[in-house]
N, C-alpha and C positions, 0 to 999 in steps of 0.2 A: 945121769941122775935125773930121774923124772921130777915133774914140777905138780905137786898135790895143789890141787884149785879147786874151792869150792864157786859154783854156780847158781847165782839167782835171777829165778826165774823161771816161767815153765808156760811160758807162750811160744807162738808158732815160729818165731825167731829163736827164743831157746831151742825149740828144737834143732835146727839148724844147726848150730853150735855146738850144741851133744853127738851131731852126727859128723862134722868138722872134728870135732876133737877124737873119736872114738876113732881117725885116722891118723892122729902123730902120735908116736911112740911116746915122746918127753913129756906128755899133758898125762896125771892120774887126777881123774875127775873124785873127789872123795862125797862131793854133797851135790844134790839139785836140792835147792830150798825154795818155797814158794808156798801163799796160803791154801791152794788145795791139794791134798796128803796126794790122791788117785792119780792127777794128776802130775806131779812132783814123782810119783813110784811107774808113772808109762813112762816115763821119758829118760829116770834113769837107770832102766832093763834096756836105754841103747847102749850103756857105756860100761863095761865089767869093771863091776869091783864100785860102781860107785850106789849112795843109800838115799833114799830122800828124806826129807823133813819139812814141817811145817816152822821148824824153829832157826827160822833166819838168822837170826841172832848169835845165834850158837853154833851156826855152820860157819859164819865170817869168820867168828875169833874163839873157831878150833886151832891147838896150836901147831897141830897137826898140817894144817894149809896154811902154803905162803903165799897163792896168791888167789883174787875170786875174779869172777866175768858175771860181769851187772848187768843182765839181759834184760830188766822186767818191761815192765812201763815206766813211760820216761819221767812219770814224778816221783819213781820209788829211784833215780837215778844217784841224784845228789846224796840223799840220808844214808842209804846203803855203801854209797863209794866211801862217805864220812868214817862210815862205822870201820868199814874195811882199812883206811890208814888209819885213825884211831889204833886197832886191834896190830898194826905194823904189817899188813897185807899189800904187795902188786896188786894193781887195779888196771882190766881192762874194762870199760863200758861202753855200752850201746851206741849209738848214733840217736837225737841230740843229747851231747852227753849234761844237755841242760836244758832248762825253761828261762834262764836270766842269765845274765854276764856274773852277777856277784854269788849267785848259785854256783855257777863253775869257781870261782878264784876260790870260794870255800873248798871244792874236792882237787883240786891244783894246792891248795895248802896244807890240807888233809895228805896229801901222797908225797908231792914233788919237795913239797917245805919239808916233810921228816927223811929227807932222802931215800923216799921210796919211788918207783916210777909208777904212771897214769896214760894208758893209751887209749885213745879215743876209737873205737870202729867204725871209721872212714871206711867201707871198701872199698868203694869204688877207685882209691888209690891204688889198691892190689887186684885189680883187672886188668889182664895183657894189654889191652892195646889203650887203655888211660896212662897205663904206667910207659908205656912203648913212645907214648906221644911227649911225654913228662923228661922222659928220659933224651929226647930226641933234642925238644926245646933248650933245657939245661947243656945240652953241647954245642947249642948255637947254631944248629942248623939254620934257624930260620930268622936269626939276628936276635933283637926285642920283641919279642909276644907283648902283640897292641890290640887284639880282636881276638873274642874267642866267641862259637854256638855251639848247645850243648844242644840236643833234642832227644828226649827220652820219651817213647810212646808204651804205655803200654796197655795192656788189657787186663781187664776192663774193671772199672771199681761200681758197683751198687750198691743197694742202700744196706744190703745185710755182708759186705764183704769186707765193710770196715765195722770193729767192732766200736763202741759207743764213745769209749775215751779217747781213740783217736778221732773222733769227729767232734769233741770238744776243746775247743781252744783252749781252756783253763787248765785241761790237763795234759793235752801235746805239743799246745805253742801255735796252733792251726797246722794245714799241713803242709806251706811253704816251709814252718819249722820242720814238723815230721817227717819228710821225705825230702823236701828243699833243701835240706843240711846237706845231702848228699851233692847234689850239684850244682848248689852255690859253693862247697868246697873243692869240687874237679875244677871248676874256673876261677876261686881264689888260687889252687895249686898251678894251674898251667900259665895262667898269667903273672903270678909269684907277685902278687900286685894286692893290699885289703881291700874289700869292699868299701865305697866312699858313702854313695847316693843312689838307694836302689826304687824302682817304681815295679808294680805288679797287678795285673789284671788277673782277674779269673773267670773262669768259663763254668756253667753246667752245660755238660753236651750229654753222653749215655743216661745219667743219672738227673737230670732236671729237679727231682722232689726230695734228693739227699739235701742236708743241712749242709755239706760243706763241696766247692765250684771242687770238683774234678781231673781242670785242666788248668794250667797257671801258664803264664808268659811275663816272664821279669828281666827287667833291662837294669844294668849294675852298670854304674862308673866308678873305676878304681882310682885309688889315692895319687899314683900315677897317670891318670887320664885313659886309661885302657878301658875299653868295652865289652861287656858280656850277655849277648843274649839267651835265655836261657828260657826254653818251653820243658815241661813238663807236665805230661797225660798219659791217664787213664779211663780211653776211652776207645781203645780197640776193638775190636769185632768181636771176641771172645779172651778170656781168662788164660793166659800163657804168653800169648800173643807179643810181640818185640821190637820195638825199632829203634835202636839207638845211634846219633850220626856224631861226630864230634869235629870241628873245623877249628882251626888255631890258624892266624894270620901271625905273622911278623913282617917286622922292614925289610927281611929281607927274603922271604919266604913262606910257605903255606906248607901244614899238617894236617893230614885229616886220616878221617878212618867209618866205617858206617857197617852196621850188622848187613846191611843189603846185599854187601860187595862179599859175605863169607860162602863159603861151600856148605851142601847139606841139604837134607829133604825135612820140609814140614807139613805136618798134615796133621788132620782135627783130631786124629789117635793119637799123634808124637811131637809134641813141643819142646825140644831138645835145647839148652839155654845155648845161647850161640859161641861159641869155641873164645871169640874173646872175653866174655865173663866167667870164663867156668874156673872154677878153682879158686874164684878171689879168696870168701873166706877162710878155707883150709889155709892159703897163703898166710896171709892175718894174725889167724892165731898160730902160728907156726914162727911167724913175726915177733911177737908178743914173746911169745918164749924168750928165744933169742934176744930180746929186749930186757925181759929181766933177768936172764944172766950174763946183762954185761957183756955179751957177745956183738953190739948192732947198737946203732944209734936210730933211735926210732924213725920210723917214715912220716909217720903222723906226729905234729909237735902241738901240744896244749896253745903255745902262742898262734899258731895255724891253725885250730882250731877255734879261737876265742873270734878272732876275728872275721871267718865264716860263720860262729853263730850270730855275730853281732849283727851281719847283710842277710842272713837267713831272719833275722827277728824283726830286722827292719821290712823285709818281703813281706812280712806279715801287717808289720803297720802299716804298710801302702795298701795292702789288701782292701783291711776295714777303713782308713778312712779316702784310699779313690786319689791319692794324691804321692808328690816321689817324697821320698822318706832319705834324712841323711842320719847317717850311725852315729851319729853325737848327740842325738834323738833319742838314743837307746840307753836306758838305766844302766849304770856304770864302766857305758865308754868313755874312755879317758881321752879329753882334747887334747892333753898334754901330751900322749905320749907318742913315740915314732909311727909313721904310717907307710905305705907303699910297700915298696922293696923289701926297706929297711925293718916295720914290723915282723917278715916273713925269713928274714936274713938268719 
């Protein structure tokens, strides 16, 4: 039994997603909804059988779809996920699947409260050799994961390659939230540890007269006392361009992994994504499925995610004001409640 979803949104991550989906059999895409018609009707002539609209509204809570994928921009994040458990809809959404902590606990209430499920897209959880390293740790190879570095290089961001909202704080979170979610959550998941107290520099290196630094370097100590270095850049030689390395210490052992070490010819014709990321999203939402029928207990949990956005939004505060930032700092972290392991548990 295939699963009818409608889809909002109709940027260059929806597409992605349309093209992801228009390869598992169980996903019938029935709406892309989004406010430009042209655009909402190119994106879904990728996926048979499915109609666009400009009427958001009424593509969520067709009764026809049981569940929607919230791709827009990340302020139409929250209100659209709302609407979607409101209307009794599975929800999976974007990556941050917020701007605030209490923003999220509304679409966590909105879904998980009415006993529906909410997956957040994390990929970078469903990349071979994230998930290989993940899996690696969890069997104790390498004792207690105490040290993790993430380095993700890539190419290259200028001033017209990001489009205006995401180079506004007010509407992406900066972009330690916008992209930072992504691997401050690989090092919340590998260290299995919250973020406690995070500090962050930023760099303009390719891009000097863009509004927002290019390159970030954030150092995170978990609840647990575990450390996590974490650079992220966009400042490669050209636009494709890739270097991803990831090192995981424990007490009793070391994991690592780096696009360097993979097989494969690149050249300024063929930028071919490196064999360890390929297939995350299809995985994902293939995931997702599986997720809402009860088949799988999700990879990505709302509590694993609350607390990656919370050291993501702290990165940010360290940003603007140049100083380390602890997440109890952060509008509706709870002092109270459990942290480390036990948050993640």
């Amino acid at each position: 039994m295939t699963l009818p979803v409608a889809v909002v949104g109709t940027g260059a991550f929806a597409r992605e997603h349309l093209l992801a989906m228009a390869g598992i059999p169980e996903l019938e895409v029935r709406w892309v909804a989004g406010r430009e018609l042209d655009r909402a009707e190119e994106l879904a002539r990728l996926v048979p059988g499915a109609r666009a609209t400009t009427d958001i509204a009424a593509a969520v809570a067709d009764p026809a779809v049981e569940a929607v994928d919230v791709v827009n921009a990340t302020p139409g994040h929250g209100p659209w996920t709302v609407a979607a458990g409101d209307a009794g809809k599975h929800v999976h959404v974007d990556k941050p699947a917020a701007l605030s902590l209490p923003e999220l606990d509304a679409m966590v209430a909105a879904t998980e409260g009415r006993g529906l499920t909410l997956m957040v897209g994390q990929t970078v959880r469903f990349q071979p050799s994230v998930r290989a390293l993940a899996e690696a740790a969890r069997a104790g190879r390498i004792g207690e994961p105490r040290l993790a570095h993430l380095t993700w290089y890539t190419g290259h961001a200028w001033p017209g390659g990001w489009r205006s909202w995401q180079l506004d704080p007010a509407l992406s979170g900066g972009h330690p939230v916008h992209n930072g979610t992504h691997i401050m959550d690989a090092a919340t998941w590998l260290l299995g540890s919250a973020p406690q107290e995070v500090f962050t520099r930023g760099f303009r290196t390719f891009s000097p007269d863009m509004d927002s630094p290019d390159s970030f370097h954030v150092q995170v100590r978990t609840a647990d006392g575990s450390l996590a270095t974490l650079e992220l850049c966009y400042a490669l030689r050209q636009r494709g361009d890739m270097l991803r390395r990831v090192v995981l210490v424990g007490t009793e052992g070391t994991l690592r992994h780096s696009t360097e070490d993979e097989p494969g010819l690149v050249s300024d014709a063929a930028r071919p994504a490196p064999v360890s990321l390929d297939g995350a999203l299809r995985a994902q939402l293939t995931h997702w499925v599986d997720v809402v029928r009860g088949r799988t207990q999700p990879v990505v949990r709302t509590a694993e995610v609350r607390v990656a956005l919370a050291g993501a939004l702290a990165a940010q505060r360290s940003l603007v004001t140049g100083r380390r930032v602890h997440v109890d700092e952060i509008a509706g972290h709870d002092r109270s409640g459990v942290a480390g392991k036990e948050a993640l548990a």
